[in-house]
C-alpha positions, 0 to 999 in steps of 0.5 A: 823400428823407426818412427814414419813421422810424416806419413800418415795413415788414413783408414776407412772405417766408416762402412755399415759392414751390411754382409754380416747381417744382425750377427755382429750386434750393435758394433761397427764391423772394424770394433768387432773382437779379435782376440779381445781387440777390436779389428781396428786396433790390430790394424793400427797396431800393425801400422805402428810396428813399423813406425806409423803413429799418426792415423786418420780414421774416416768415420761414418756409421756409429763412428761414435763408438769407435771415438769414445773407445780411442779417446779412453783407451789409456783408461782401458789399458792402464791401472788407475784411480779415480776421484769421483767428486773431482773426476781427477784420474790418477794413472798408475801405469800407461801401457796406452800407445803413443799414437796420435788420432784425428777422428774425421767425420765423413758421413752416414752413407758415403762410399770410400772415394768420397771418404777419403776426399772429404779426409784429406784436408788431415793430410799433411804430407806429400805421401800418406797410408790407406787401408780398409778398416777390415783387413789385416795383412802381415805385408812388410810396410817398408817394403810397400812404402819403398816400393811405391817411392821407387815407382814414381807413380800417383798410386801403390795398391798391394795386391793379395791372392785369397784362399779359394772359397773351394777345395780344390783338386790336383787331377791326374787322368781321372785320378784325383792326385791331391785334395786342397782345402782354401789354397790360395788362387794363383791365377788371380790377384785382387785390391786387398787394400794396405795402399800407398798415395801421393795427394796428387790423388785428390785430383782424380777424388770427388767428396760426392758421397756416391764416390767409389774409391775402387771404381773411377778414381782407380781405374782413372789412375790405372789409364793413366800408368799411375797405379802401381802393384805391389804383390803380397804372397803372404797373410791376408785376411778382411771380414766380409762375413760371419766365417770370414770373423771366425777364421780370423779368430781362429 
């Protein structure tokens, strides 16, 4: 695959992650385990497949912790020896990954737009990833990204289709022909992150921390004709809730 070396990826992942209540501990919601990896190594992982190495990580809430797990994750991940009195580390083994992190502080309570304006003075390139740092996606990244090119828009947002919170039923008369369980709503679409920007949306961003990346900025480009749609009919998945963790798990 090759290397997108001029793209980066910013990622949100400073939220409180509220909707989960008290079930995830003391662990920011995009460090919450999945598969013996927090969600947010996954997501990074995914963008790397195809080629993304450089992230921005806009952290807020116990940013801390993401920081400390990053700057000694080739610690975690290789075999290695350690001289106590020296604190000289000896690797013997690197299975780390080749990517390279700027860790941008953003604030305790600021929402996503002023987010991404306070993290976009990292952005060195004309073109830059944004995602939520709780969703994973199977979403083809070469696609998106050539997708985008060819639009010639500010703005590419892939829209995903969510499984119902419902069983549905396939009705016939009054004969039940077929019961469903979570099948994806075909009627509807919604933001499921994995966007692709030109900086010339910093134009429509503030750093105010009340600043809802989702709500004018979005809807200004939508008014616009800068906001491209790529749809995605395959897997999706983020973390609102507790069962939202489980059937990622799973």
């Amino acid at each position: 695959m090759k290397r997108q070396e001029n793209i980066p990826v910013m990622i949100l992942a400073g939220g409180m992650g509220t909707r989960l209540g008290s079930s995830h501990g003391n662990v920011p919601k995009p460090m919450l385990l999945v598969g013996g990896k927090p969600i947010l190594w996954h997501i990074m992982k995914y963008y790397s497949h195809f080629g993304f190495n450089k992230f921005i990580l806009c952290l807020g809430h116990q940013g801390d912790v993401i920081k400390d797990y990053f700057i000694n994750l080739r610690s975690k991940s290789s075999d290695c020896t350690v001289n106590t009195s020296t604190g000289q580390i000896k690797f013997h083994s690197d299975s780390s990954e080749d990517w390279q992190i700027t860790f941008a502080d953003t604030g305790q309570d600021c929402m996503t737009g002023g987010r991404v304006a306070r993290a976009a003075k990292y952005v060195d390139a004309d073109t830059f990833m944004l995602t939520y740092g709780d969703g994973l996606c199977d979403v083809n990244l070469d696609e998106l990204l050539k997708f985008h090119m060819n639009g010639n828009r500010i703005a590419t947002v892939t829209a995903v289709q969510p499984n119902s919170q419902f069983g549905v039923m396939e009705i016939n008369g009054d004969k039940v022909v077929e019961f469903k369980e979570k099948v994806p709503s075909k009627n509807s679409w919604i933001n499921g992150g994995f966007f692709v920007l030109n900086k010339k949306i910093l134009s429509f961003l503030s750093e105010d921390s009340e600043s809802v990346f989702e709500e004018k900025p979005l809807n200004n480009l939508a008014n616009n004709n800068e906001l491209s749609c790529f749809k995605h009919q395959g897997f999706w998945q983020c973390v609102d809730t507790l069962k939202d963790l489980k059937n990622l798990q799973n």
